[in-house]
C-alpha positions as CSV (number, residue, x, y, z in Angstrom):
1,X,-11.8,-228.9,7.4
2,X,-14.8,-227.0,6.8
3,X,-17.5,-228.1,4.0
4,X,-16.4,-223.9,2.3
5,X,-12.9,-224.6,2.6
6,X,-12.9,-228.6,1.4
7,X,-15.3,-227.3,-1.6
8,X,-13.0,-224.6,-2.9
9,X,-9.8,-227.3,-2.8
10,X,-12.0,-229.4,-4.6
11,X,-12.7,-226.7,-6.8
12,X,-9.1,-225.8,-7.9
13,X,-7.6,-226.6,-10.9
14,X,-5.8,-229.5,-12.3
15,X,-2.5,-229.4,-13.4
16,X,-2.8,-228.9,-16.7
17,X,-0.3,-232.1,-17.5
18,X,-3.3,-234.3,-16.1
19,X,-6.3,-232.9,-18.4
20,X,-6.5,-234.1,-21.3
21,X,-8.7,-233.3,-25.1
22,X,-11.1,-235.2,-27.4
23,X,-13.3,-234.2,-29.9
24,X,-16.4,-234.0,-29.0
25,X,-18.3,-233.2,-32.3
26,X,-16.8,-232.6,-35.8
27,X,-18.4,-230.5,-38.6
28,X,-16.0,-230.9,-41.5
29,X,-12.2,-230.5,-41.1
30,X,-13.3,-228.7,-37.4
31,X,-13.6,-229.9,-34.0
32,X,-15.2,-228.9,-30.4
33,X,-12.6,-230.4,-28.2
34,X,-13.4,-231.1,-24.4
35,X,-11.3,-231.6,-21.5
36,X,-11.3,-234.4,-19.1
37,X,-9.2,-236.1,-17.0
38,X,-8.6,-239.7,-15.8
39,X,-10.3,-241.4,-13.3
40,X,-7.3,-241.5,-11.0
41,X,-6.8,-237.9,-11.5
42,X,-10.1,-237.3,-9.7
43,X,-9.4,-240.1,-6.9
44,X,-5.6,-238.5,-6.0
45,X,-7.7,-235.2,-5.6
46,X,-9.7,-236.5,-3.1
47,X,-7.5,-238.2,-1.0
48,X,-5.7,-235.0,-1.4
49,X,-8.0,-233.1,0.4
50,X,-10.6,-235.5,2.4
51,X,-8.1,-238.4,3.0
52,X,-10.1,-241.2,4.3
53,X,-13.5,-239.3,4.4
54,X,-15.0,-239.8,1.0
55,X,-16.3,-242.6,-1.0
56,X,-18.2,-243.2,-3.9
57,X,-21.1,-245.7,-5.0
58,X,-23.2,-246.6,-8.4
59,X,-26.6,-247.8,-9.1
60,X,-27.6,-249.1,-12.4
61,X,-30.7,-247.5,-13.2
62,X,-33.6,-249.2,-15.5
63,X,-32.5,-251.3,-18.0
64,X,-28.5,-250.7,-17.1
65,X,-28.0,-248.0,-20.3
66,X,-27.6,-245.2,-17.2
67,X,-25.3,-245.6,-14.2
68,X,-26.2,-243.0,-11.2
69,X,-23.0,-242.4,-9.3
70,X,-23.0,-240.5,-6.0
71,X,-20.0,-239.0,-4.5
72,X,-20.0,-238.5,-0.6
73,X,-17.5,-236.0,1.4
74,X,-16.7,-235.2,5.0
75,X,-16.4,-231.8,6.3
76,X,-14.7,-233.0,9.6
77,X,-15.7,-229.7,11.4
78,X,-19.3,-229.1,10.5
79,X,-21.2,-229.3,13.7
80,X,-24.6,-231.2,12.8
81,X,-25.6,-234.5,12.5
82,X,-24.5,-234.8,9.1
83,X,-21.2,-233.8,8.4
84,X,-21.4,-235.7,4.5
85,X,-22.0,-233.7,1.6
86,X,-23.3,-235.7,-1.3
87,X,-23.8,-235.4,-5.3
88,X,-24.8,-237.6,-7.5
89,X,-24.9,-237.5,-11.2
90,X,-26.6,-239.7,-14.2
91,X,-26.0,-238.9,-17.8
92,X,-29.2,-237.4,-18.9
């Protein structure tokens, strides 16, 4: 699959039986409410679309209040020396 392709499938909405609402912050009787979605959710999307060719990996980061994770991909078809495509994100 190619990195464009395996991006926008990663890209797609979840069904909307999968997402689920909290508040976030409350000011009186009202509410922001966010979406988010379990774990596994995320997990069955990628072996969705990469199959095998993903993995993920966390490093605590000073004094363990912030966890860094980094999420790594294969684009099977990407002709270079490094097919991965990785993110990583820390809560700021």
């Amino acid at each position: 699959m190619e990195l464009d392709d395996l991006l926008d499938e990663l890209a797609k909405p979840f069904d909307p039986g999968r997402v689920c609402w909290k508040p976030q912050a409350t000011h009186g009787n009202r509410a922001l409410a966010v979406a988010y979605a379990d774990a596994r959710t995320y997990q069955d999307r990628l072996n969705e679309v990469a199959g095998a060719d993903w993995s993920d990996d966390y490093q605590v980061l000073g004094d363990g209040a912030v966890v860094l994770c980094r999420l790594s991909v294969r684009a099977t078809r990407i002709r270079r020396p490094r097919p991965w495509c990785r993110r990583s994100s820390a809560p700021a």
